[in-house]
ROGUPA-454862 format. One record per atom (N, C-alpha, C, O, CB): residue in three letters; x, y, z. Coordinates in steps of 0.1 Angstrom, whole numbers, padded with zeros to 4 digits, always signed. Glycine has a CB too. Example, Ala and Ser with C-alpha at 12.3 -4.5 7.8 and 13.67 -1.06 7.14 Angstrom:
2
ALA+0132-0057+0078/ALA+0123-0045+0078/ALA+0132-0033+0078/ALA+0142-0033+0085/ALA+0113-0045+0090/SER+0128-0022+0071/SER+0137-0011+0071/SER+0129+0000+0079/SER+0134+0011+0080/SER+0141-0006+0057/
END
This chain:
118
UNK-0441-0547-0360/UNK-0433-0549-0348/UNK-0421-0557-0350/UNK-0410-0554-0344/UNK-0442-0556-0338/UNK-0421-0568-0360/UNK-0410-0576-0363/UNK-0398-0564-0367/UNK-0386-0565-0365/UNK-0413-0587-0376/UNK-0403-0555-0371/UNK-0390-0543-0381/UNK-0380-0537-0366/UNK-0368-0537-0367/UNK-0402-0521-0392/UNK-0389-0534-0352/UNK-0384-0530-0340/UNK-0372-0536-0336/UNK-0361-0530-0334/UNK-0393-0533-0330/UNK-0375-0549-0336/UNK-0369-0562-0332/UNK-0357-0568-0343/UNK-0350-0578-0341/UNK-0381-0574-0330/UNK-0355-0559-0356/UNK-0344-0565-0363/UNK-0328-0563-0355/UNK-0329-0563-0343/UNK-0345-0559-0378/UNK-0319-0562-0358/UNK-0309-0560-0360/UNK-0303-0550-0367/UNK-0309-0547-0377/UNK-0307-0567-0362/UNK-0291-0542-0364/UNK-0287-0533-0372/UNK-0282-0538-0383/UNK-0284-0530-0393/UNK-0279-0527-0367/UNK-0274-0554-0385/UNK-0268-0556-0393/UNK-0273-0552-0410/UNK-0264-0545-0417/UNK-0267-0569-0389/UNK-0282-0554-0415/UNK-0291-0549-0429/UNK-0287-0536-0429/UNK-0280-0533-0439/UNK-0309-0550-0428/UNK-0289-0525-0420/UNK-0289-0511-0422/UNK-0269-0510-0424/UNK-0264-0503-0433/UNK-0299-0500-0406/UNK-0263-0516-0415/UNK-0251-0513-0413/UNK-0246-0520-0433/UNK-0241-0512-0441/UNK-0244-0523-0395/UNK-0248-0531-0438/UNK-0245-0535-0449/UNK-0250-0528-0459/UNK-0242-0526-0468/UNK-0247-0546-0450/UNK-0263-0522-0462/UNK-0264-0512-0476/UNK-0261-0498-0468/UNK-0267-0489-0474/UNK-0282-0512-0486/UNK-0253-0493-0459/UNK-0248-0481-0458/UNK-0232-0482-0466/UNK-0228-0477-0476/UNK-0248-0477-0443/UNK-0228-0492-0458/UNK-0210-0498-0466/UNK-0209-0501-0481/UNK-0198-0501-0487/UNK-0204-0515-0459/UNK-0225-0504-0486/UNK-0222-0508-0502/UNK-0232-0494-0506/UNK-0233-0495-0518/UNK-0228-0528-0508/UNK-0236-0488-0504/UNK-0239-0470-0508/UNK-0227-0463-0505/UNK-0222-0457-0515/UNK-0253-0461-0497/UNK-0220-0462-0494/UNK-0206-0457-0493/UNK-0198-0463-0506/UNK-0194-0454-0515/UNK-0198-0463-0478/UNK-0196-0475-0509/UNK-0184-0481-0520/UNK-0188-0473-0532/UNK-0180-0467-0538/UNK-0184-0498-0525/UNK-0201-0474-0534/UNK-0206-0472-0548/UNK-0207-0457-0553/UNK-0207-0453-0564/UNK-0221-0479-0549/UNK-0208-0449-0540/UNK-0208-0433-0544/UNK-0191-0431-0541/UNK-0187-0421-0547/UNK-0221-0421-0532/UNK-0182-0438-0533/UNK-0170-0435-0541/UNK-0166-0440-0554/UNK-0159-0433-0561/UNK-0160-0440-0534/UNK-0169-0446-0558/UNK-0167-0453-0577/UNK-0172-0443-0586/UNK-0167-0439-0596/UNK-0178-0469-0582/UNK-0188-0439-0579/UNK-0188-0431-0589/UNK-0183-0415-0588/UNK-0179-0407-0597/UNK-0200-0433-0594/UNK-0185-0413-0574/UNK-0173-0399-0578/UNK-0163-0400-0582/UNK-0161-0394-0592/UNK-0168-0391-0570/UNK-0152-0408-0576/UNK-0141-0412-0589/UNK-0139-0410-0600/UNK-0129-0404-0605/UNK-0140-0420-0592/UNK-0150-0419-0607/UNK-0155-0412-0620/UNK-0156-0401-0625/UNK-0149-0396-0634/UNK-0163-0413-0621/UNK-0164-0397-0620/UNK-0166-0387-0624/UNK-0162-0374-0621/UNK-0167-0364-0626/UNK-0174-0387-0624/UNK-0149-0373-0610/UNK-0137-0364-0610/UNK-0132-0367-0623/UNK-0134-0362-0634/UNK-0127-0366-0598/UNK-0127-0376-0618/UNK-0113-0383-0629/UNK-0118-0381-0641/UNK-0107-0383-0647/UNK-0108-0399-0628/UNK-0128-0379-0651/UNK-0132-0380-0663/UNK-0138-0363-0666/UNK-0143-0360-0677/UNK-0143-0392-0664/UNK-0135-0351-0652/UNK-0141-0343-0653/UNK-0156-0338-0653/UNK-0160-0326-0652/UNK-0136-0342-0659/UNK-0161-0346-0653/UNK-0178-0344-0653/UNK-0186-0337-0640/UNK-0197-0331-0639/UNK-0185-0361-0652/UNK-0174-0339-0630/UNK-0184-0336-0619/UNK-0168-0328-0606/UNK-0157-0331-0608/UNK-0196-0357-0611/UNK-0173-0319-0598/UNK-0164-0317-0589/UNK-0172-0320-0571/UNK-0183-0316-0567/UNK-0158-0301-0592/UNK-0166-0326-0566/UNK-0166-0329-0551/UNK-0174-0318-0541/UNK-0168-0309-0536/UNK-0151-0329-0546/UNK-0187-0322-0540/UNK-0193-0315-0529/UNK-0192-0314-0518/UNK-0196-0305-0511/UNK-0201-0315-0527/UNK-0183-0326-0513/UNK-0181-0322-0498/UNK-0169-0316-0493/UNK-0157-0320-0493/UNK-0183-0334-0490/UNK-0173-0306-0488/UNK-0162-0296-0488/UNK-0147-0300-0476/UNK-0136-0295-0475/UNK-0171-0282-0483/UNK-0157-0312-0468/UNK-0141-0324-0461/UNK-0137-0329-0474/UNK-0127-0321-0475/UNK-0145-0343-0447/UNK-0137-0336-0486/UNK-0136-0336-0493/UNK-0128-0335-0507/UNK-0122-0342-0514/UNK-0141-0334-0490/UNK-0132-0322-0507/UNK-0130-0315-0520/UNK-0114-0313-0525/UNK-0110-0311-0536/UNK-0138-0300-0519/UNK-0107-0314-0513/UNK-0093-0309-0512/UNK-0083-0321-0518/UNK-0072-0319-0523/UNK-0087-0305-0497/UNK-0091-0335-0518/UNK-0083-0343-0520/UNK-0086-0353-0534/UNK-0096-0355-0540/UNK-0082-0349-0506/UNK-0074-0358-0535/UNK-0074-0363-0553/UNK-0088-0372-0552/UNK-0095-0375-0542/UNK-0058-0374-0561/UNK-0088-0378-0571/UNK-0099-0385-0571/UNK-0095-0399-0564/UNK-0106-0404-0560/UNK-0103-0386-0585/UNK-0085-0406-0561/UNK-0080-0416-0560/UNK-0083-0418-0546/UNK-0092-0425-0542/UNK-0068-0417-0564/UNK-0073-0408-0534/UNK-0079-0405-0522/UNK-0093-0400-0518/UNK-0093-0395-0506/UNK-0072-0398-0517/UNK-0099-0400-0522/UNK-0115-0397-0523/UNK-0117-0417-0523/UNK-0122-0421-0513/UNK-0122-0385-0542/UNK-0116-0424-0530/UNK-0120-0435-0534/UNK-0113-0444-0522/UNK-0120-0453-0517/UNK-0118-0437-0549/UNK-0099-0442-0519/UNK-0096-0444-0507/UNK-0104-0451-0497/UNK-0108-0462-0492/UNK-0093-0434-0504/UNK-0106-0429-0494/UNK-0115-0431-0478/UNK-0123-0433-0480/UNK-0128-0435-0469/UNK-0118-0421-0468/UNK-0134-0436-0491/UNK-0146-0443-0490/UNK-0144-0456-0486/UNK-0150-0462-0478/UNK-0155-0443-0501/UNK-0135-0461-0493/UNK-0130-0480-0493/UNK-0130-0479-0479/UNK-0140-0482-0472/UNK-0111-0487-0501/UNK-0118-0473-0473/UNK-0118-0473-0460/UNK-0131-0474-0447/UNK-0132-0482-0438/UNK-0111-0463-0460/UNK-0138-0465-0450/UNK-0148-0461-0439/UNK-0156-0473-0441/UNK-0156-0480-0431/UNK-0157-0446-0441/UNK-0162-0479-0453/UNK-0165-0486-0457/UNK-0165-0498-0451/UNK-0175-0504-0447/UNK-0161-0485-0465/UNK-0145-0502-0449/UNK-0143-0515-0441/UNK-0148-0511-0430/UNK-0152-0521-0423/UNK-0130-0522-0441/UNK-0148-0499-0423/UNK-0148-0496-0411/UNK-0166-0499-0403/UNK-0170-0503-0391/UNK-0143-0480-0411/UNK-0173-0497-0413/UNK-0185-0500-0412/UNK-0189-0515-0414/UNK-0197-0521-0406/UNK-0191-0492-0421/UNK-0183-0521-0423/UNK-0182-0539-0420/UNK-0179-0543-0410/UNK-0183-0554-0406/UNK-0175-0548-0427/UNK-0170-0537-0404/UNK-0162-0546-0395/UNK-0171-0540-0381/UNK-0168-0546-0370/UNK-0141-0543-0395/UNK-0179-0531-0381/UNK-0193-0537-0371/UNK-0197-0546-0371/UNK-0200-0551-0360/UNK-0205-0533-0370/UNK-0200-0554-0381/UNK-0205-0564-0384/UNK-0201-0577-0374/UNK-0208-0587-0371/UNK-0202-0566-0397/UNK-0190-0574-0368/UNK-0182-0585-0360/UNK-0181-0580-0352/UNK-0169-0580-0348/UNK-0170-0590-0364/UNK-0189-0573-0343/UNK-0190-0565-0330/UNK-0205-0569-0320/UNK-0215-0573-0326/UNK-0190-0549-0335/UNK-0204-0568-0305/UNK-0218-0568-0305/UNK-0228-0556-0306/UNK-0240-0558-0305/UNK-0221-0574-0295/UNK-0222-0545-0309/UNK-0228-0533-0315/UNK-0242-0539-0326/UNK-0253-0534-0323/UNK-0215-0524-0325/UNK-0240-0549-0337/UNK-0246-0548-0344/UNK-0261-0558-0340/UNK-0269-0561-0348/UNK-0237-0550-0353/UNK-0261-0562-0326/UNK-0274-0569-0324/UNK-0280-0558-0312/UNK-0288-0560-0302/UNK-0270-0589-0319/UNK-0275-0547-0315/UNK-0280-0536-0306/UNK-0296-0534-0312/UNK-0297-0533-0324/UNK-0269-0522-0308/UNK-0306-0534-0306/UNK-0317-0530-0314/UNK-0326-0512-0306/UNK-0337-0511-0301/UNK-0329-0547-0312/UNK-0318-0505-0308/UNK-0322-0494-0304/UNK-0326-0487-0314/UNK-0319-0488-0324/UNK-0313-0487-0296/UNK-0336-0480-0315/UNK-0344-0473-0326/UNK-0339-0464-0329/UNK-0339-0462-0341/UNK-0355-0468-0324/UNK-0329-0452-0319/UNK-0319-0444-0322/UNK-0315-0444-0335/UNK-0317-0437-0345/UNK-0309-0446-0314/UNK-0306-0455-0330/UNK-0294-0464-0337/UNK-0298-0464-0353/UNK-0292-0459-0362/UNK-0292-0480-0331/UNK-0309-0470-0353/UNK-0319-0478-0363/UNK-0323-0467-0374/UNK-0322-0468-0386/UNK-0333-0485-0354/UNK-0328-0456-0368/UNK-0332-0440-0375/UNK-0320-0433-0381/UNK-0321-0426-0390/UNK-0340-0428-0364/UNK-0306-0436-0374/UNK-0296-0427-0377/UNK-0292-0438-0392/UNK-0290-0433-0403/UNK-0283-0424-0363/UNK-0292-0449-0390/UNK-0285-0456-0404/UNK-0298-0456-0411/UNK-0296-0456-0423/UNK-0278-0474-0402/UNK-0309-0455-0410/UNK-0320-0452-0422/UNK-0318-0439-0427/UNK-0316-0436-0439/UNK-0335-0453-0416/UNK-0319-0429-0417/UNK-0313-0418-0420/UNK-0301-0412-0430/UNK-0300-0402-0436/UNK-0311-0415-0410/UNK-0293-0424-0429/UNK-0282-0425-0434/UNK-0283-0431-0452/UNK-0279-0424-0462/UNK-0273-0434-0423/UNK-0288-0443-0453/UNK-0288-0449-0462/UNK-0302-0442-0474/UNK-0302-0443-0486/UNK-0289-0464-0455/UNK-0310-0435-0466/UNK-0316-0425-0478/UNK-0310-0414-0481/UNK-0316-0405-0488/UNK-0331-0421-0477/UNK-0299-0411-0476/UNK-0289-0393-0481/UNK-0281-0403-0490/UNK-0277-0398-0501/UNK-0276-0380-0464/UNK-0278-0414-0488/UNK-0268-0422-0498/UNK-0275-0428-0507/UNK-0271-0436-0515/UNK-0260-0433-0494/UNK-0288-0424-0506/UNK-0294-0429-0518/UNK-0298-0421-0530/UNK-0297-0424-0542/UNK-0306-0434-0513/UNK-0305-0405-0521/UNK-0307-0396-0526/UNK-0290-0392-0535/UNK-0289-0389-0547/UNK-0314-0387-0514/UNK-0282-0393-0528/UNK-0270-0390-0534/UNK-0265-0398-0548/UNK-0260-0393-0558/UNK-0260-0392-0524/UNK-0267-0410-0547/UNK-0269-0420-0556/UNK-0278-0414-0569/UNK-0272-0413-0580/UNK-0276-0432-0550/UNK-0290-0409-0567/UNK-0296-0409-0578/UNK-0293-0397-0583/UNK-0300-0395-0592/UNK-0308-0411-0579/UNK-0285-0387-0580/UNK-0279-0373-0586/UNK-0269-0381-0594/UNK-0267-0378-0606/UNK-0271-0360-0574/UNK-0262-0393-0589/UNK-0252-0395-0599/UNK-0258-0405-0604/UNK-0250-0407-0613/UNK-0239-0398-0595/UNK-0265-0413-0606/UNK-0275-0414-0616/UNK-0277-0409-0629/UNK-0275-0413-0640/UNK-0285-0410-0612/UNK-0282-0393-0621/UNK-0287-0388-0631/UNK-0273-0378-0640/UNK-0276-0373-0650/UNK-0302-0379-0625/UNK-0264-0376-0638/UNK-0254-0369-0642/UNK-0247-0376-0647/UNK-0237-0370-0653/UNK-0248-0363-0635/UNK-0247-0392-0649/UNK-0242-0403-0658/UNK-0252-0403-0669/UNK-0247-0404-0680/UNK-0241-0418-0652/UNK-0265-0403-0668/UNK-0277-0407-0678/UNK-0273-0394-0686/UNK-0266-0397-0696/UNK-0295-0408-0672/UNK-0275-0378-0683/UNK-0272-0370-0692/UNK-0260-0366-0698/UNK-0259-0362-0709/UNK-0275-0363-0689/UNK-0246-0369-0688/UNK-0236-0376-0699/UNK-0233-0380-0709/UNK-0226-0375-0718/UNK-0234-0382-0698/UNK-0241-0394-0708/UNK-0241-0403-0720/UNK-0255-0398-0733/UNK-0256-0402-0744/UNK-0244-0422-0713/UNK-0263-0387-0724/UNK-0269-0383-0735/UNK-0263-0375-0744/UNK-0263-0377-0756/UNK-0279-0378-0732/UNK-0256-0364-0737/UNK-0248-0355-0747/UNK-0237-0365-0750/UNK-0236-0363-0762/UNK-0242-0340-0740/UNK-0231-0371-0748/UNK-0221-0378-0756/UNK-0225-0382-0767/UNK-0220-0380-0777/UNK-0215-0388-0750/UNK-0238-0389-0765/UNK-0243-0397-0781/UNK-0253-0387-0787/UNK-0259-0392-0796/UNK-0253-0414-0780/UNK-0255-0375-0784/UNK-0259-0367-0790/UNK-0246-0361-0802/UNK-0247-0363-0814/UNK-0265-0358-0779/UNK-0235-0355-0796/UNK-0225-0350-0802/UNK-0221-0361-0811/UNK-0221-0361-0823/UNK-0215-0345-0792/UNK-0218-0369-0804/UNK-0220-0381-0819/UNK-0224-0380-0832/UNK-0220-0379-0843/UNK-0228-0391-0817/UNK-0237-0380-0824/UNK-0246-0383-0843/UNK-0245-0368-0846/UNK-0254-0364-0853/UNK-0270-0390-0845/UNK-0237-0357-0843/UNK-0240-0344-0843/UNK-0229-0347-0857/UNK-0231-0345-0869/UNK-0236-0333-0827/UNK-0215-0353-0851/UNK-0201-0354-0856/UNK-0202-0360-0869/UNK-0199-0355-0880/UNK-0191-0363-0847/UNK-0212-0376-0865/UNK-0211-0380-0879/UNK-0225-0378-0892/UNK-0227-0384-0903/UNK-0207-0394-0877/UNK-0232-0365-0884/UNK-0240-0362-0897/UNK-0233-0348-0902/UNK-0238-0343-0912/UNK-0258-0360-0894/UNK-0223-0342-0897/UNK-0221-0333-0904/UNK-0208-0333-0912/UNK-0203-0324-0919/UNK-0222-0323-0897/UNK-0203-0349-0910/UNK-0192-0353-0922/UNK-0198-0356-0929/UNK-0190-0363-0937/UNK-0182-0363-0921/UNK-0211-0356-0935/UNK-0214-0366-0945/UNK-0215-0352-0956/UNK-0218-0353-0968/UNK-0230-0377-0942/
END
């Protein structure tokens, strides 16, 4: 019952820092080539403006924080940013996982490079 009675504020703060962090790493991983832009609002625009509008939306979502929106306790409300913060999570661990195999084939090709100078 205490979970009913929280506040949005918690759901509203790891949505804004899942937003930052899946712009950084798409960024990345445009800009280094690894990966191209699924969202097709998206996709049209550089790696930089991509990292932008996440920064942006981002503040836009803090700065509820200083509203009385955020001591709203409607379950609605409450399901849509849960709702929210596991697609940014789930999204998270794709890039996760497309950094982990990355760095596998990178240090694979490696020891590939320097056993066949020897």
């Amino acid at each position: 019952m205490a979970e009913q009675n929280t506040p949005l504020k918690i759901y509203v703060w790891i949505l804004g820092i899942l937003n930052i962090l899946d712009g950084i790493l798409t960024f990345c991983g445009i800009k280094f080539g690894y990966i191209t832009e699924g969202n097709p609002l998206l996709s049209s625009f550089s790696p930089f403006s991509i990292l932008t509008i996440k920064f942006l939306l981002s503040l836009c979502l803090f700065s509820l924080l200083f509203t009385p929106f955020i001591s709203n306790h409607s379950r609605h409300w409450r399901y849509l940013l849960i709702s929210a913060n596991v697609l940014y999570s789930l999204i998270l661990f794709l890039h996760a996982s497309w950094i982990a195999f990355v760095v596998m084939v990178h240090n694979f090709m490696f020891i590939i490079q320097m056993n066949s100078g020897l």
